[in-house]
N, CA, C and O atoms as a GROMACS GRO file, in nm:
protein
  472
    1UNK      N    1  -0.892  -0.541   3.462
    1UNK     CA    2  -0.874  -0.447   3.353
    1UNK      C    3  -0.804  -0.519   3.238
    1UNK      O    4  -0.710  -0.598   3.236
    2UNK      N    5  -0.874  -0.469   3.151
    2UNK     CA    6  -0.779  -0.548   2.994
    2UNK      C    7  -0.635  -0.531   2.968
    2UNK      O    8  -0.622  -0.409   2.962
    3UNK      N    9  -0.500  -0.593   2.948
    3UNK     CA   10  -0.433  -0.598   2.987
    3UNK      C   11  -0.376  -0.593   2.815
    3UNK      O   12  -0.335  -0.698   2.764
    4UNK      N   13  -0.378  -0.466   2.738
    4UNK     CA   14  -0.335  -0.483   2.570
    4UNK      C   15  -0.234  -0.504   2.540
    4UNK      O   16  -0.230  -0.533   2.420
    5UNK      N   17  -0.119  -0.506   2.601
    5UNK     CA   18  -0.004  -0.544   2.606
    5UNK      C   19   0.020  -0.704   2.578
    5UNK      O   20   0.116  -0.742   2.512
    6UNK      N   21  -0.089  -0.805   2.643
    6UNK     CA   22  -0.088  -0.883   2.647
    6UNK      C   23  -0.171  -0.980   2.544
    6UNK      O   24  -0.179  -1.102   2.561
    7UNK      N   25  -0.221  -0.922   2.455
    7UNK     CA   26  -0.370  -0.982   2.411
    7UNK      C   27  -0.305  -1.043   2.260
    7UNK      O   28  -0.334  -1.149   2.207
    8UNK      N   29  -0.193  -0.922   2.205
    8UNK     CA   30  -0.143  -1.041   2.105
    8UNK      C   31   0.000  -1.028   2.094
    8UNK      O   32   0.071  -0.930   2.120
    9UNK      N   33   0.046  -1.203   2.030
    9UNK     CA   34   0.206  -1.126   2.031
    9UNK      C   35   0.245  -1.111   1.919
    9UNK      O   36   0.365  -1.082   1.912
   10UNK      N   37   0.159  -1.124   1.770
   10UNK     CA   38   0.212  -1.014   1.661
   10UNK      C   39   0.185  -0.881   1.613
   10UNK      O   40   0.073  -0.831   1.605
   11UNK      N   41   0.254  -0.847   1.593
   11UNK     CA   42   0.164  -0.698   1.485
   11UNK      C   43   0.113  -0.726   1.369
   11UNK      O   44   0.180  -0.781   1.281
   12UNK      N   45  -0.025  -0.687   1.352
   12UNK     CA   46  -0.098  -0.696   1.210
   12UNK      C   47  -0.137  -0.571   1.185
   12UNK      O   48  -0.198  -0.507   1.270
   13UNK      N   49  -0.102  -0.514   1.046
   13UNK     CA   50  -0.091  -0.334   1.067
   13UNK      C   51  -0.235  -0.388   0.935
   13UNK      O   52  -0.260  -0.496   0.881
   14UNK      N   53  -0.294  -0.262   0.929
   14UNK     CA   54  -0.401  -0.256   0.794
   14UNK      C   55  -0.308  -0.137   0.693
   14UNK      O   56  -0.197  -0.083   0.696
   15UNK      N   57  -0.436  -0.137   0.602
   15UNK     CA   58  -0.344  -0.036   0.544
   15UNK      C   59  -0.281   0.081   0.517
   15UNK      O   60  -0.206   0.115   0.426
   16UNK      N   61  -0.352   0.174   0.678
   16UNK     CA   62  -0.279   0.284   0.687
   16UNK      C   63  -0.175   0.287   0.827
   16UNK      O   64  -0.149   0.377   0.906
   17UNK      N   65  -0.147   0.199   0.819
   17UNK     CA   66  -0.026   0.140   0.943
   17UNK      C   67  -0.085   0.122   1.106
   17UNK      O   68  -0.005   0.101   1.197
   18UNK      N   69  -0.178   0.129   1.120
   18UNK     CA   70  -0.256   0.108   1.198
   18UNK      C   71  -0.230  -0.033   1.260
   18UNK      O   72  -0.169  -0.108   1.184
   19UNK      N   73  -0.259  -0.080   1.367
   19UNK     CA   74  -0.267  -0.209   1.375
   19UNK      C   75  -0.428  -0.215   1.370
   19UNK      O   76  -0.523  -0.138   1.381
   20UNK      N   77  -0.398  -0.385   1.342
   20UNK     CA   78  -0.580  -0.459   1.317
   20UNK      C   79  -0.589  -0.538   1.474
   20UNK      O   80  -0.683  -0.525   1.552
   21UNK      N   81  -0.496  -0.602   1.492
   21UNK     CA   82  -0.477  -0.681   1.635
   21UNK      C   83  -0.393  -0.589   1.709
   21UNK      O   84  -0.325  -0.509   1.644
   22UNK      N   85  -0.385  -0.587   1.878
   22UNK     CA   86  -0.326  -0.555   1.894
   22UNK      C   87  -0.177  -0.638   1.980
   22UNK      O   88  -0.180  -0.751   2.028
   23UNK      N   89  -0.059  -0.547   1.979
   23UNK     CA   90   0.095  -0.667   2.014
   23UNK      C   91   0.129  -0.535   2.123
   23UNK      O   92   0.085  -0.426   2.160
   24UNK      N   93   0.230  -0.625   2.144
   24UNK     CA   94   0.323  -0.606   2.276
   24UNK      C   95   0.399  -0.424   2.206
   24UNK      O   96   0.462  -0.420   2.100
   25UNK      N   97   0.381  -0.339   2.264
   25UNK     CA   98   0.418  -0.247   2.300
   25UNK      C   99   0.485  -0.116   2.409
   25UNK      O  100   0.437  -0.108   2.522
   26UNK      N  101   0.585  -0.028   2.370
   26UNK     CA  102   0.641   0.058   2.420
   26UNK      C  103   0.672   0.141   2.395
   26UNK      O  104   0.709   0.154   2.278
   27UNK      N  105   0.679   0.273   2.501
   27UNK     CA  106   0.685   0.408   2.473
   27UNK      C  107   0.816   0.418   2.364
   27UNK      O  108   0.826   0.514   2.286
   28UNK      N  109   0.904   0.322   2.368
   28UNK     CA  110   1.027   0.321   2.270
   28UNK      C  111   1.013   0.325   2.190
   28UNK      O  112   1.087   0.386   2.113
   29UNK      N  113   0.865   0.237   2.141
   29UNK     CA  114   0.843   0.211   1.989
   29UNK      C  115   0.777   0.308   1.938
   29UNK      O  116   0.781   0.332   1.818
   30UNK      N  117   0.697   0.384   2.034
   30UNK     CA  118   0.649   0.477   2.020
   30UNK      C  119   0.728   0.605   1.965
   30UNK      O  120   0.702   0.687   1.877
   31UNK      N  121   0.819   0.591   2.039
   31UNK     CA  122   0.935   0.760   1.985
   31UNK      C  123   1.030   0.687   1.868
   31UNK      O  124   1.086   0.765   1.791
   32UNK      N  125   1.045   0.599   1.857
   32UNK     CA  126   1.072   0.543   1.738
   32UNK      C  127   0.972   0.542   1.610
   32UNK      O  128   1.033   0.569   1.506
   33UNK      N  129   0.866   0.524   1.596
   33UNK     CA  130   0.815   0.526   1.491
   33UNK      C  131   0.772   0.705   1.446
   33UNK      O  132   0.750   0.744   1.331
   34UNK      N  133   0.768   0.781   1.559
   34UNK     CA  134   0.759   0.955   1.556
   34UNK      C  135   0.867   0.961   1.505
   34UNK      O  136   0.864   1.044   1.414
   35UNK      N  137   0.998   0.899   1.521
   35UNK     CA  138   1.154   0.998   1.495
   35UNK      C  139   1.128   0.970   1.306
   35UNK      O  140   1.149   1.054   1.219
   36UNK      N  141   1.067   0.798   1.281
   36UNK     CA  142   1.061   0.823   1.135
   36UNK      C  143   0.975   0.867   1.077
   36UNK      O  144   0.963   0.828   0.961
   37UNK      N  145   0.880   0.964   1.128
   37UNK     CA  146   0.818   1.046   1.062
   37UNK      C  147   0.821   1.165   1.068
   37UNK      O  148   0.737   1.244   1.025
   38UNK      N  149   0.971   1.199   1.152
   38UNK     CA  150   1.038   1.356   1.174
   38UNK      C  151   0.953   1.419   1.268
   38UNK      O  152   0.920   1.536   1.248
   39UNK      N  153   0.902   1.342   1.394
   39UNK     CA  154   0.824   1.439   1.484
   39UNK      C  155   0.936   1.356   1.618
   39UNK      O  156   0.968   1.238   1.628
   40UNK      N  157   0.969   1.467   1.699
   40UNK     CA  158   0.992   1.424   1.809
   40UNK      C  159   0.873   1.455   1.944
   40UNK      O  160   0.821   1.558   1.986
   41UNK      N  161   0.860   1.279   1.992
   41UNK     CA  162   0.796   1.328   2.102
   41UNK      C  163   0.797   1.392   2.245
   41UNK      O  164   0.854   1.322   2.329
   42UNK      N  165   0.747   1.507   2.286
   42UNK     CA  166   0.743   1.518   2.416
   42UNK      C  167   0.652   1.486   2.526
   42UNK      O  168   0.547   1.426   2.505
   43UNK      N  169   0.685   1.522   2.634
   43UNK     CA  170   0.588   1.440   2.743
   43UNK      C  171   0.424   1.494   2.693
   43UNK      O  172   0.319   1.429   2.695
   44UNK      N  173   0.444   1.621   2.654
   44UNK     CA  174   0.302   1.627   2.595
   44UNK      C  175   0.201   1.515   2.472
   44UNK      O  176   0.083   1.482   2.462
   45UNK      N  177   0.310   1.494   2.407
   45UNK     CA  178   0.297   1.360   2.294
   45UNK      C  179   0.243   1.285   2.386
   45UNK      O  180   0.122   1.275   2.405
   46UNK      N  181   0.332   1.227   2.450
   46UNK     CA  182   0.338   1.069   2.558
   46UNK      C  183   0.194   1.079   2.667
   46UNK      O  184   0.119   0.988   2.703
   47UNK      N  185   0.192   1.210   2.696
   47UNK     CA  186   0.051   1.202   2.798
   47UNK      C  187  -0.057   1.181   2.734
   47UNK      O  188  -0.147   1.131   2.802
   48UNK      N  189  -0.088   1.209   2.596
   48UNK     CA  190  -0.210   1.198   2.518
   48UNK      C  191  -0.198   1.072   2.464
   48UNK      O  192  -0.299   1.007   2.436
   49UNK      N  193  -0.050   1.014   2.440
   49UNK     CA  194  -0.079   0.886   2.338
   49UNK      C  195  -0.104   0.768   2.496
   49UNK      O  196  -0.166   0.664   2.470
   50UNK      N  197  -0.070   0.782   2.611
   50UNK     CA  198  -0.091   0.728   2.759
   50UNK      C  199  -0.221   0.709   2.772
   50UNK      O  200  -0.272   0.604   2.811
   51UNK      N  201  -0.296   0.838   2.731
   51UNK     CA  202  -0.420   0.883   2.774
   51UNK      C  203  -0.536   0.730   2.700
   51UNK      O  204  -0.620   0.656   2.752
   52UNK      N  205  -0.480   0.743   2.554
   52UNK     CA  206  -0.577   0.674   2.440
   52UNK      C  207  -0.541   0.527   2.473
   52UNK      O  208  -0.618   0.434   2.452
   53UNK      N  209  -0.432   0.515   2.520
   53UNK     CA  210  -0.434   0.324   2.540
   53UNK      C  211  -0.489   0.326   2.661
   53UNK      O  212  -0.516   0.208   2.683
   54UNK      N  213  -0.528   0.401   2.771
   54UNK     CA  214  -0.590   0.404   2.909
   54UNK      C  215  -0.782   0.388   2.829
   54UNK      O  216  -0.872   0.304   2.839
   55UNK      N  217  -0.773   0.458   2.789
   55UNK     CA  218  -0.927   0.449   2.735
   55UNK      C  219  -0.953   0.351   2.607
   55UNK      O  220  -1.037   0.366   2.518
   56UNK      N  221  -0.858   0.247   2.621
   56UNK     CA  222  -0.909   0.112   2.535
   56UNK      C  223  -0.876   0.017   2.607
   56UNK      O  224  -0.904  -0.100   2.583
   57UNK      N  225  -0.807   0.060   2.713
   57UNK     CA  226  -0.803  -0.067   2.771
   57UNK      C  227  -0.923  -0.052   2.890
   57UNK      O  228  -0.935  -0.155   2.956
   58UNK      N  229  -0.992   0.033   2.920
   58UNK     CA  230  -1.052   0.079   2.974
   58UNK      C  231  -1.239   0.022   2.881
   58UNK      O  232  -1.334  -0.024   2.944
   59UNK      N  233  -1.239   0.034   2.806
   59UNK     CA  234  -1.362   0.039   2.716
   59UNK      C  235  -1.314  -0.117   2.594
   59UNK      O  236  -1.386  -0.214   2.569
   60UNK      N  237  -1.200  -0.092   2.551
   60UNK     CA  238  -1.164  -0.248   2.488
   60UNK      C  239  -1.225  -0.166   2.383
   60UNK      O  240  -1.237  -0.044   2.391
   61UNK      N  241  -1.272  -0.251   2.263
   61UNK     CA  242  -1.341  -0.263   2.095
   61UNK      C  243  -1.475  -0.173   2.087
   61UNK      O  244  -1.546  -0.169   1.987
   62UNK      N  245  -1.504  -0.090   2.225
   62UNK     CA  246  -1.620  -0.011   2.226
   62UNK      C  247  -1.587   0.133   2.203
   62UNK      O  248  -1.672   0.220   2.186
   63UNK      N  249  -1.474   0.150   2.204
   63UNK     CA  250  -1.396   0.264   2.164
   63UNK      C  251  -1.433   0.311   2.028
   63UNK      O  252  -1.409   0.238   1.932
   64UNK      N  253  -1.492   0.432   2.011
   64UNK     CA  254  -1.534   0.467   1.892
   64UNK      C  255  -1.444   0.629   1.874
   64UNK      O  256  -1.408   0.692   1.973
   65UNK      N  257  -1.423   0.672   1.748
   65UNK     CA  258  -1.387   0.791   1.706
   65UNK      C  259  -1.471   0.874   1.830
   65UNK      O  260  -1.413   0.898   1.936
   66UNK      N  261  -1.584   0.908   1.813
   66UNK     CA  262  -1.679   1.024   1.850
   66UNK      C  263  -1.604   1.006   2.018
   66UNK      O  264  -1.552   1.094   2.086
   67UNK      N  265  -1.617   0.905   2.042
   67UNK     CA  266  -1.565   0.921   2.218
   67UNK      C  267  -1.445   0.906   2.212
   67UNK      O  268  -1.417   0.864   2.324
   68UNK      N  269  -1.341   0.912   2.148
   68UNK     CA  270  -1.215   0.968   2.162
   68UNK      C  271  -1.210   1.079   2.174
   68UNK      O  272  -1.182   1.139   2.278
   69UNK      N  273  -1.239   1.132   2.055
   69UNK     CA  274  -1.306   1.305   1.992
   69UNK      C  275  -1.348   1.340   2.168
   69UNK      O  276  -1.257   1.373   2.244
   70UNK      N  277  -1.406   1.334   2.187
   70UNK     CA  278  -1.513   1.381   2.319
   70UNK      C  279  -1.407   1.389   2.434
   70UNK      O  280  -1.378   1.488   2.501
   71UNK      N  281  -1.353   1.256   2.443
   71UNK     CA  282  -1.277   1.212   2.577
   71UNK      C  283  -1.164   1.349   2.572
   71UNK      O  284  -1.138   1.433   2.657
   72UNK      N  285  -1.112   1.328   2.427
   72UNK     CA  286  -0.935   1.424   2.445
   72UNK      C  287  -1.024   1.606   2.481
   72UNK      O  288  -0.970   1.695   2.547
   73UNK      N  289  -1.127   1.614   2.433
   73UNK     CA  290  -1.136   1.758   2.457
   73UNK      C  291  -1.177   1.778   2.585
   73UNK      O  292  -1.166   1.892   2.630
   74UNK      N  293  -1.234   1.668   2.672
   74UNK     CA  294  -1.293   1.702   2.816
   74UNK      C  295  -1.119   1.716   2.903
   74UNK      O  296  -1.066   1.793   2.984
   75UNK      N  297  -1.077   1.586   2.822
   75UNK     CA  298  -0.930   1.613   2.911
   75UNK      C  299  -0.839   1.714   2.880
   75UNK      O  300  -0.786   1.772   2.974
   76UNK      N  301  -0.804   1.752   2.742
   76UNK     CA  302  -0.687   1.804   2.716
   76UNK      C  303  -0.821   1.969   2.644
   76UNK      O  304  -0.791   2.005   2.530
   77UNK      N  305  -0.922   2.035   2.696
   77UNK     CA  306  -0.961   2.108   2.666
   77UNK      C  307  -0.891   2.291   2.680
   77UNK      O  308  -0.886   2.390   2.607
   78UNK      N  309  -0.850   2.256   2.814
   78UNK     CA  310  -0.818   2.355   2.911
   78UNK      C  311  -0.682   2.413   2.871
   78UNK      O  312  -0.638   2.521   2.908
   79UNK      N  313  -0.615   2.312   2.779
   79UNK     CA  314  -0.434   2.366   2.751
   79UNK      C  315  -0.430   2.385   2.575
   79UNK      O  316  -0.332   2.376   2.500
   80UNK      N  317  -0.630   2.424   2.529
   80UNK     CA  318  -0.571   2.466   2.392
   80UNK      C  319  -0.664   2.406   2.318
   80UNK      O  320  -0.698   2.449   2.208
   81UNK      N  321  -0.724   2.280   2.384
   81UNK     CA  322  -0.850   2.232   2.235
   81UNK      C  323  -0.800   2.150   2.115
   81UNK      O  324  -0.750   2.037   2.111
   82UNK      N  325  -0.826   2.238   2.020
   82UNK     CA  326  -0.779   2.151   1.906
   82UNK      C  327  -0.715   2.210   1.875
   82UNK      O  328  -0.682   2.153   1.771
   83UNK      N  329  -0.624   2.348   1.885
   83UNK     CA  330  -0.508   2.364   1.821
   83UNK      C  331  -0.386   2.312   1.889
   83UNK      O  332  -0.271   2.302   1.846
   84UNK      N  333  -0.460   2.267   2.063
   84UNK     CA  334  -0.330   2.257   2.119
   84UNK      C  335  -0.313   2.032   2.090
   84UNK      O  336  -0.226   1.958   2.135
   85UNK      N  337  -0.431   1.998   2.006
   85UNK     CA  338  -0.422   1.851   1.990
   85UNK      C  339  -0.364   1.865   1.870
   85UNK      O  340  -0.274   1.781   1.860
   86UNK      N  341  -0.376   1.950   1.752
   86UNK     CA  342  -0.328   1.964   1.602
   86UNK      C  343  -0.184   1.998   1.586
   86UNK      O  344  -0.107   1.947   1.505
   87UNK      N  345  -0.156   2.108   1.691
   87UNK     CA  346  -0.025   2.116   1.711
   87UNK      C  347   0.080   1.982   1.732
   87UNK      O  348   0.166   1.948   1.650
   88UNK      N  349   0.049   1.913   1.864
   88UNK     CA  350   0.101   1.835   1.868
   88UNK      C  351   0.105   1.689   1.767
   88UNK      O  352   0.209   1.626   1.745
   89UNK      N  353   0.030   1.668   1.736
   89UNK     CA  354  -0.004   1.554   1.617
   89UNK      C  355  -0.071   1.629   1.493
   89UNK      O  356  -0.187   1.668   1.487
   90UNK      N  357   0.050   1.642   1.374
   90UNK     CA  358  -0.029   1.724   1.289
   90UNK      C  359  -0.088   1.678   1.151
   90UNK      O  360  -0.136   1.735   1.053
   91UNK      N  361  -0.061   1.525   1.196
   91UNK     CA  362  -0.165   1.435   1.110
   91UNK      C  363  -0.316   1.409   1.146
   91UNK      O  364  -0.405   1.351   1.085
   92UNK      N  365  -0.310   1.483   1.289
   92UNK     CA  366  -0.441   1.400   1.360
   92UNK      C  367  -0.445   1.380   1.467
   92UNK      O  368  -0.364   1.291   1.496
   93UNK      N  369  -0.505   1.420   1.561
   93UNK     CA  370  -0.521   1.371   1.691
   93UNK      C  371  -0.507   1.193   1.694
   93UNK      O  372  -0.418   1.110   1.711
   94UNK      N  373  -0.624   1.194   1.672
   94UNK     CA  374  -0.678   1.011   1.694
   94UNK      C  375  -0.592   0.941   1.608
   94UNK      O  376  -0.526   0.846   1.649
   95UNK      N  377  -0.587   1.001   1.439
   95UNK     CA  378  -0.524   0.898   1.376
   95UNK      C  379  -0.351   0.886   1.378
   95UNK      O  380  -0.298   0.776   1.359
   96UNK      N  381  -0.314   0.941   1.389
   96UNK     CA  382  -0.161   0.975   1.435
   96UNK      C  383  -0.116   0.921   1.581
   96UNK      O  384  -0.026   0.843   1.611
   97UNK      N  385  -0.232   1.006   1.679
   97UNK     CA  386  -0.158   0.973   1.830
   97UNK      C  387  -0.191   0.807   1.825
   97UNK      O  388  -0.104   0.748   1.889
   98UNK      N  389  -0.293   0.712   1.767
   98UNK     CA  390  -0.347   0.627   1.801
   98UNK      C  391  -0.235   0.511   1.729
   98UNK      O  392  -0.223   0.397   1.775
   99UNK      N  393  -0.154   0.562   1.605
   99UNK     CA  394  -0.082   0.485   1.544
   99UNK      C  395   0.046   0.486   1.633
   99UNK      O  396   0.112   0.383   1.651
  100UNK      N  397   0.075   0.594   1.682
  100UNK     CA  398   0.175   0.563   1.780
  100UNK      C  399   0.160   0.477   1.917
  100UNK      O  400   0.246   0.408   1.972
  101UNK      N  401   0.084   0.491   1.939
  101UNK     CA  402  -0.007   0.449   2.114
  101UNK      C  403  -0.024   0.276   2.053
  101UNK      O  404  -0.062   0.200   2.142
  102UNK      N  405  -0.004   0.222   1.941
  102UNK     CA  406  -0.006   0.067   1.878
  102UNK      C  407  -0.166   0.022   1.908
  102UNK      O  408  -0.219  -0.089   1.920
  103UNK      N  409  -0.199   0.111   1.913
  103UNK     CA  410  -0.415   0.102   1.873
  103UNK      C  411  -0.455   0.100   1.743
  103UNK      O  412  -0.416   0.188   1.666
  104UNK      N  413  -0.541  -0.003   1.700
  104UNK     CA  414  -0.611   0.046   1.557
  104UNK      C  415  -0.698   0.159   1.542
  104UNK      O  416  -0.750   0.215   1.639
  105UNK      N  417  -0.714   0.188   1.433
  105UNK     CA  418  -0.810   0.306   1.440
  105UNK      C  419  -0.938   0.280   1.460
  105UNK      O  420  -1.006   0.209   1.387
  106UNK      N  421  -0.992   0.364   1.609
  106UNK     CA  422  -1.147   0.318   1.639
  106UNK      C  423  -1.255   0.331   1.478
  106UNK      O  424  -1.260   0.400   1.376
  107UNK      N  425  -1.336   0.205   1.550
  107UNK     CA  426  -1.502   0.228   1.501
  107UNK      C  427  -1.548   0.338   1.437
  107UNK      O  428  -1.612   0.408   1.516
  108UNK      N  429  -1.545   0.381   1.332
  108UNK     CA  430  -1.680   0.510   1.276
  108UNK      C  431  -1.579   0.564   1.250
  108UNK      O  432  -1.594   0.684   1.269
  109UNK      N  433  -1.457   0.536   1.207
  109UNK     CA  434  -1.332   0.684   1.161
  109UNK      C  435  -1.364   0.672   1.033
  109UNK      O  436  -1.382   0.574   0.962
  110UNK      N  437  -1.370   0.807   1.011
  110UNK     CA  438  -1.378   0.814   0.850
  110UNK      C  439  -1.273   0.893   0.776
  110UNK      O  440  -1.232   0.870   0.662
  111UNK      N  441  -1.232   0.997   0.865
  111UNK     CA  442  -1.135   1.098   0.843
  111UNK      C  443  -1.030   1.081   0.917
  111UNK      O  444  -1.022   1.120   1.033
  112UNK      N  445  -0.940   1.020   0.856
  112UNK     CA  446  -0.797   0.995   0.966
  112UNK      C  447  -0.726   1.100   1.037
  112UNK      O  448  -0.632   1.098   1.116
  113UNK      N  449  -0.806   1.204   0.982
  113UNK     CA  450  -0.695   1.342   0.999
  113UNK      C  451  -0.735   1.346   1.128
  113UNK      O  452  -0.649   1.344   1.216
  114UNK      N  453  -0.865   1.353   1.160
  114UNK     CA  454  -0.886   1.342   1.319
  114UNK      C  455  -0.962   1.217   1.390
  114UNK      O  456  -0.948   1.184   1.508
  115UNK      N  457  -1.035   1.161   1.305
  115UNK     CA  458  -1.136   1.050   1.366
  115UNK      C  459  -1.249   1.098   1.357
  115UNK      O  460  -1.305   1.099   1.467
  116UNK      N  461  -1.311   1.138   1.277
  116UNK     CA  462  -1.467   1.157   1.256
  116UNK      C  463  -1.560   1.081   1.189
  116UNK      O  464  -1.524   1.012   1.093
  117UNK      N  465  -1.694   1.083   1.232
  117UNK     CA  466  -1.747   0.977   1.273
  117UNK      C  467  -1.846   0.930   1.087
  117UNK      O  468  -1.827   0.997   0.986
  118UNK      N  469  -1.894   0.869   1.091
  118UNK     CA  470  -1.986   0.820   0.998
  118UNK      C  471  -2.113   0.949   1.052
  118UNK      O  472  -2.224   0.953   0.999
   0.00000   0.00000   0.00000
């Protein structure tokens, strides 16, 4: 299994803070970069932003918006959909949880607010 933690050891962010490569990361940095944008995370945060680095390290650079989109509603359908993904990230599912989770933004995003596709 791809091991993203390991693949680079700098951060290269683009220009909506995203990373382009990915670096060494943690849930620390994770509730750290939420506290400076006035969101605190809870385990609900942490299970979805868990979820999205499981399904790139899982799939790697084949990771596209549309199957994020797809993946979070098969998983997280049952506790709410998209108000219960909007609620929690209210920049965005994909583009928010994914900037925390130290993922670039998949393939075909066009709309950061959620990840929609070309």
């Amino acid at each position: 299994m791809l091991d993203i933690n390991k693949m680079m050891a700098q951060e290269h962010t683009g220009p909506r803070g995203h990373l382009v490569e990915l670096a060494p990361w943690s849930e620390e940095q994770a509730i750290a970069m939420a506290r400076q944008d006035g969101l605190e995370l809870t385990d609900g945060h942490l299970s979805i932003i868990r979820y999205l680095r499981e399904c790139y390290a899982v799939h790697g650079d084949a990771v596209t918006a549309r199957m994020l989109v797809k993946a979070l509603q098969d998983e997280y359908g049952g506790l709410g959909g998209y108000k219960f993904l909007y609620k929690l990230f209210p920049r965005g599912p994909i583009a928010q949880a994914s900037r925390y989770a130290g993922l670039p933004l998949p393939p075909g995003t066009r709309d950061p607010s959620f990840g929609s596709t070309h």
